[in-house]
C-alpha positions as CSV (number, residue, x, y, z in Angstrom):
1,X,4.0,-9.8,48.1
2,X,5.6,-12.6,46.4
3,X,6.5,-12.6,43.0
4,X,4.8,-15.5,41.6
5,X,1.9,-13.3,43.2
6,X,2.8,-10.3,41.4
7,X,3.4,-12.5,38.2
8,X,-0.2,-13.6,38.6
9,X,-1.5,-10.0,38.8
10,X,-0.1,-9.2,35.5
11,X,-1.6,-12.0,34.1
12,X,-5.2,-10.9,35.6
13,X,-4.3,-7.5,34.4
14,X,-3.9,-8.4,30.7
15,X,-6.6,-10.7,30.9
16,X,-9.4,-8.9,32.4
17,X,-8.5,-5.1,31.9
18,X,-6.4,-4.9,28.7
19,X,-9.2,-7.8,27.9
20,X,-6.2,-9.5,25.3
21,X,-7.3,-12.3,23.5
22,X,-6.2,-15.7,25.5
23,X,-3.7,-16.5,22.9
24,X,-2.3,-13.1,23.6
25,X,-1.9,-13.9,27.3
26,X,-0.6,-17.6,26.4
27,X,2.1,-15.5,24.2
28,X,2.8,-13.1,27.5
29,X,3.3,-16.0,29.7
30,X,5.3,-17.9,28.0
31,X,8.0,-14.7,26.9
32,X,8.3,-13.8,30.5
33,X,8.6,-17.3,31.8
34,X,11.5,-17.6,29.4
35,X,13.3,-14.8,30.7
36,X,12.7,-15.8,34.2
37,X,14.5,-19.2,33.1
38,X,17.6,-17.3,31.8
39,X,17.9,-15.6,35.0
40,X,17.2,-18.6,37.4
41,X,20.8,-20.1,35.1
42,X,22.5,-16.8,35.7
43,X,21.3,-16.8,39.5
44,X,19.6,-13.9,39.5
45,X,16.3,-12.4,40.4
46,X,14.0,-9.8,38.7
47,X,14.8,-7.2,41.4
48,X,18.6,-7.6,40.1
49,X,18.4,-7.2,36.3
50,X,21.1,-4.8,34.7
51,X,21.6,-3.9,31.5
52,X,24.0,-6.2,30.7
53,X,21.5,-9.3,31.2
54,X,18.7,-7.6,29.0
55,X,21.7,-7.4,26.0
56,X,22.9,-11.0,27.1
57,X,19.3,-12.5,27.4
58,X,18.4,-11.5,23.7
59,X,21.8,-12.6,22.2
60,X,20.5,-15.9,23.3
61,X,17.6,-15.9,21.5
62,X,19.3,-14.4,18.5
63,X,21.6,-17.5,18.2
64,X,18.6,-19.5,18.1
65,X,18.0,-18.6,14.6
66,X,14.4,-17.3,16.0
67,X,12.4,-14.8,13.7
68,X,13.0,-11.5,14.7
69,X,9.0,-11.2,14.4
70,X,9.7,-13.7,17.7
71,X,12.6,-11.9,19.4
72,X,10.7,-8.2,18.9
73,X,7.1,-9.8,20.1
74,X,9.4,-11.4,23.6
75,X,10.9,-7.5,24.2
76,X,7.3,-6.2,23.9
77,X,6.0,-8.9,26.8
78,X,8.8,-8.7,28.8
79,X,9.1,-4.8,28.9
80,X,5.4,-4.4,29.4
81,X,5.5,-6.8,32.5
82,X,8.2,-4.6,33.7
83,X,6.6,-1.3,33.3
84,X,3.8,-3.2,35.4
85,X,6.0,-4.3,38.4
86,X,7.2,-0.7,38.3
87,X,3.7,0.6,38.4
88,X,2.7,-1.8,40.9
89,X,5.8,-1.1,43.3
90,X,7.6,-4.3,43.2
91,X,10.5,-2.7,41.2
92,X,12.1,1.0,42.0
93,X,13.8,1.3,38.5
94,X,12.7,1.5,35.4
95,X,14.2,-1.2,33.7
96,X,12.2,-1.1,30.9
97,X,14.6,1.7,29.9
98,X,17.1,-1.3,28.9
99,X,15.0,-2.5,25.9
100,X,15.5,1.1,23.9
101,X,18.9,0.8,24.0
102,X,20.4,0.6,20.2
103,X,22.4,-2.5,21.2
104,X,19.2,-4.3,22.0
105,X,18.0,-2.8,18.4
106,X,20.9,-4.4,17.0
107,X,19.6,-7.7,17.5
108,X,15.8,-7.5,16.3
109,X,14.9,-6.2,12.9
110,X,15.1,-7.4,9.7
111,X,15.5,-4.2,7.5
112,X,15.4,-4.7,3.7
113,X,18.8,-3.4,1.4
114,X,17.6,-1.1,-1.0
115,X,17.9,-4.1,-3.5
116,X,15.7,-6.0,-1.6
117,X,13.1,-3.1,-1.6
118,X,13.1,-3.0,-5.4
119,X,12.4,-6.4,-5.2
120,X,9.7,-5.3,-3.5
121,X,8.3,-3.0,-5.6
122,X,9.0,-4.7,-8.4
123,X,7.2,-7.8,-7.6
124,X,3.8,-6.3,-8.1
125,X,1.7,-6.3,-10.9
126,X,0.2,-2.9,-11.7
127,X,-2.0,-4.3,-14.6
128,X,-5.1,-3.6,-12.4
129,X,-6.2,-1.6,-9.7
130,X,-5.0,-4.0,-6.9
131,X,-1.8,-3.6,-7.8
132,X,-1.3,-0.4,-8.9
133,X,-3.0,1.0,-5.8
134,X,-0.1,-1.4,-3.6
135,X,2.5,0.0,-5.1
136,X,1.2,3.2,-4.7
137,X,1.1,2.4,-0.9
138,X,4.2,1.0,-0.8
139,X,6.1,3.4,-2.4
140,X,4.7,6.1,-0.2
141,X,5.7,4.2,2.9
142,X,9.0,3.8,1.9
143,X,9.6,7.1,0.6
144,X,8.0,8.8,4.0
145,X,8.3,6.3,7.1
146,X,4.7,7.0,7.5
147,X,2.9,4.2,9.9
148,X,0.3,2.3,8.1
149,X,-2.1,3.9,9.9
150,X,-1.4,6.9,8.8
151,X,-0.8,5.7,5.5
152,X,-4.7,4.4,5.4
153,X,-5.8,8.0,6.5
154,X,-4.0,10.1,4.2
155,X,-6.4,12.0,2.2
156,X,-6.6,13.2,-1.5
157,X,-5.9,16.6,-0.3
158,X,-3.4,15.8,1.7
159,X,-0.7,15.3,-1.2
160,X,1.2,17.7,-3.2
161,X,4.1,17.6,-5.7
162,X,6.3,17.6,-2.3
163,X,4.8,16.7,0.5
164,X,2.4,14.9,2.4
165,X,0.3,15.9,5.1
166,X,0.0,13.3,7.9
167,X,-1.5,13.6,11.4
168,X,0.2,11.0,13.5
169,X,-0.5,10.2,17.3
170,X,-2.4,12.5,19.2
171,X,-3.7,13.6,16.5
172,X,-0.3,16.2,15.8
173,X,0.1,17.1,12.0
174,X,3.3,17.0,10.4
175,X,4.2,17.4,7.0
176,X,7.0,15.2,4.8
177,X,8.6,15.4,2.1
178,X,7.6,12.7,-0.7
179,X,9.9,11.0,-3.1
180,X,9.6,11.2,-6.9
181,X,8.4,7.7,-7.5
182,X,6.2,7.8,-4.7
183,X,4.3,10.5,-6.6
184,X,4.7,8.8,-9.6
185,X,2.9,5.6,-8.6
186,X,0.5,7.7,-6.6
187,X,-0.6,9.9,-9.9
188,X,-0.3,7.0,-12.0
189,X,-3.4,5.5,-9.2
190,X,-5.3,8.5,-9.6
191,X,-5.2,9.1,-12.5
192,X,-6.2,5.6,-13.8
193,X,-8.0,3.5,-11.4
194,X,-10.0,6.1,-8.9
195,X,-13.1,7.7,-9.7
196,X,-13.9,10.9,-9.1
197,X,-16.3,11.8,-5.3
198,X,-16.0,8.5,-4.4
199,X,-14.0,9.3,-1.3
200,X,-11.7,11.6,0.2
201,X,-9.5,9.0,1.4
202,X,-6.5,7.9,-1.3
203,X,-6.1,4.6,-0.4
204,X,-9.4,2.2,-0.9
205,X,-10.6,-1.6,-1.0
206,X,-12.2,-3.0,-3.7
207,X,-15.5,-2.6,-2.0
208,X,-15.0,1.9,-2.6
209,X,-13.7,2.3,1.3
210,X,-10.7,3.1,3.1
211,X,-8.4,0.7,3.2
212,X,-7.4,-0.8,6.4
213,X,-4.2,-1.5,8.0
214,X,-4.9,-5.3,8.1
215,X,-5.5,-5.6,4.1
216,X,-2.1,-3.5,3.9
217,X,0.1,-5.9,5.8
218,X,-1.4,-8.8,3.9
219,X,-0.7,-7.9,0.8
220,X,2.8,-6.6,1.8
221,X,3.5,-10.1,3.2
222,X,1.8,-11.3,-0.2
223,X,4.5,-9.4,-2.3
224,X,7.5,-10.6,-0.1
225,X,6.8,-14.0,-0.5
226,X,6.5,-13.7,-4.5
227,X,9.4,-11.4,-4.4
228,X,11.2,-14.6,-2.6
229,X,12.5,-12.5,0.3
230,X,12.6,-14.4,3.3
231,X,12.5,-11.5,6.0
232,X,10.0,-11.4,8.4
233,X,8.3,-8.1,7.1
234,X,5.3,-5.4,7.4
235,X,4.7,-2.1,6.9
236,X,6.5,-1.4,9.7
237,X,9.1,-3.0,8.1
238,X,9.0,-0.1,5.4
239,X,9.2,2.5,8.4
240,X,12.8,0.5,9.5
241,X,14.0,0.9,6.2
242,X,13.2,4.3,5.6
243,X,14.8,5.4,8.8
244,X,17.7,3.3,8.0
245,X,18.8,3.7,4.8
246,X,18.4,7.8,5.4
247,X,20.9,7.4,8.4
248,X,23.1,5.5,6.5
249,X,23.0,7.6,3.3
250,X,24.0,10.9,5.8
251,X,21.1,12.3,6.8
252,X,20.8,14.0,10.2
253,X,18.9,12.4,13.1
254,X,16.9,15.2,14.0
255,X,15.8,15.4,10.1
256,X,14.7,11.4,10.7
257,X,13.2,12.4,14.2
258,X,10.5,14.9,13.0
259,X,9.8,13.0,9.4
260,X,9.2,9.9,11.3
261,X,7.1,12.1,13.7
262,X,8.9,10.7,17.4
263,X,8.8,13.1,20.2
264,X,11.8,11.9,21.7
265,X,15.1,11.5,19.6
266,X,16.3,8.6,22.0
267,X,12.9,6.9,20.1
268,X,15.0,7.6,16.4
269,X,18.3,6.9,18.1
270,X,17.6,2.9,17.8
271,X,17.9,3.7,14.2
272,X,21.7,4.4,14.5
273,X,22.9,1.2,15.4
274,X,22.2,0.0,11.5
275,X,24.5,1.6,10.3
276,X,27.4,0.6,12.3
277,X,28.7,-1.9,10.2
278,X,28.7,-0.1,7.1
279,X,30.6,2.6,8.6
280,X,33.4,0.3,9.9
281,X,33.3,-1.2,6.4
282,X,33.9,2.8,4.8
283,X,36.6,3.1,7.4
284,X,38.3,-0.4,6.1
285,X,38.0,0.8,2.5
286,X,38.6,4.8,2.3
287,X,40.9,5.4,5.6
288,X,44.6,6.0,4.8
289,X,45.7,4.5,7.9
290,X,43.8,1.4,7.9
């Protein structure tokens, strides 16, 4: 089979069975048909990819000042359309293996300083319920790494002085320890602005029902803009940050691994790439020999 053929397949695949909207596709086509122009100039094929070319390929795209929004949505195409060729047969190794690699990592997300997260926080205006209930959210997704999904579904019940109760994928509990101010902002909610037996759910709309992923990243892009940070960010965002700024204040992997809820530590491990530069920075400053 050729590959334009196979190329063509995966098109129908994401069209017809995954049933992805046709800008979704458009998006799709045009990321791999990028990559295949990068390896056409470094006279290659797809059957010959290393790692090296992955690393090389989104260096390019780094230097062209693109949003890591851009580069990240480009790894998620091209990865997917090799797990595909892998399925299909066309390719004996997995070379979507590449894309987990930290150095990949390296060049992709925007994570917030710590400063920048006050920012954050600080940018909302908890005179009402809208925006006492955000920070709320936003505290408790920084303090935990939770995914806005499970952010949306945590229940009343579900939070004590210390922890939080969270069922992630497959529906597998796991419990996490909560930050001061998270609990602060999340009493100060309750307390205030939520009626009693209105729902189980903590976090709601202004119409009395849960509150959905999409209204959280809105109104998380809505306080990065008044908060003037430039960063491509989201919720997810929060999870990086959380992660990152653990690793990078000494906390174990494993410890990151299960509060993050990822089976696999080589899943956390992208997180220890963000911290690299910082060390070499405490080497330069506190190392006798330096």
């Amino acid at each position: 089979m050729m590959f334009e053929d196979v190329f063509q397949e995966f098109l129908n695949y994401i069209n017809f069975e995954k049933a992805l909207s046709s800008n979704t596709v458009s998006a799709y086509k045009n990321d791999i048909e990028t990559f295949f122009i990068f390896l056409k100039n470094q006279k290659k094929d797809v059957q010959s990819v290393k790692e090296d070319d992955i690393v090389d390929f989104f260096k390019i795209l780094k230097n062209q000042n693109l949003a890591s929004s851009t580069i990240y949505r480009k790894m998620v195409s091209i990865k997917v359309f090799f797990k595909f060729l892998k399925k299909e047969g066309f390719l004996k190794v997995d070379i979507g293996k590449y894309f987990d690699l930290p150095k990949i990592w390296q060049l992709i997300p925007d994570v917030l300083t710590s400063k920048e997260v006050g920012r954050l926080i600080d940018s909302i205006d908890t005179k009402d319920q809208i925006g006492v209930r955000d920070k709320a959210i936003i505290e408790l997704i920084y303090a935990t790494g939770v995914r806005v999904s499970e952010a949306c579904n945590v229940k009343i019940v579900d939070v004590t002085d210390d922890y939080i109760k969270v069922k992630g994928k497959g529906n597998k509990e796991r419990m996490v320890p909560i930050g001061k101010k998270a609990i602060e902002a999340i009493d100060y909610y309750l307390k205030n602005f939520r009626k009693e037996n209105v729902s189980e759910y903590l976090f709601l709309s202004t119409k009395g029902k849960k509150i959905s992923r999409i209204v959280v990243w809105n109104r998380i892009k809505f306080y990065a803009k008044k908060a003037n940070i430039l960063k491509s960010i989201s919720p997810h965002t929060l999870r990086h940050c959380f992660a990152t700024h653990l690793l990078e204040n000494g906390a174990d992997l494993r410890v990151i691994q299960q509060m993050l809820g990822h089976e696999d530590i080589s899943t956390t491990d992208k997180y220890t790439h963000l911290n690299q530069e910082r060390l070499k920075e405490s080497f330069k400053n506190f190392h006798p020999r330096f």
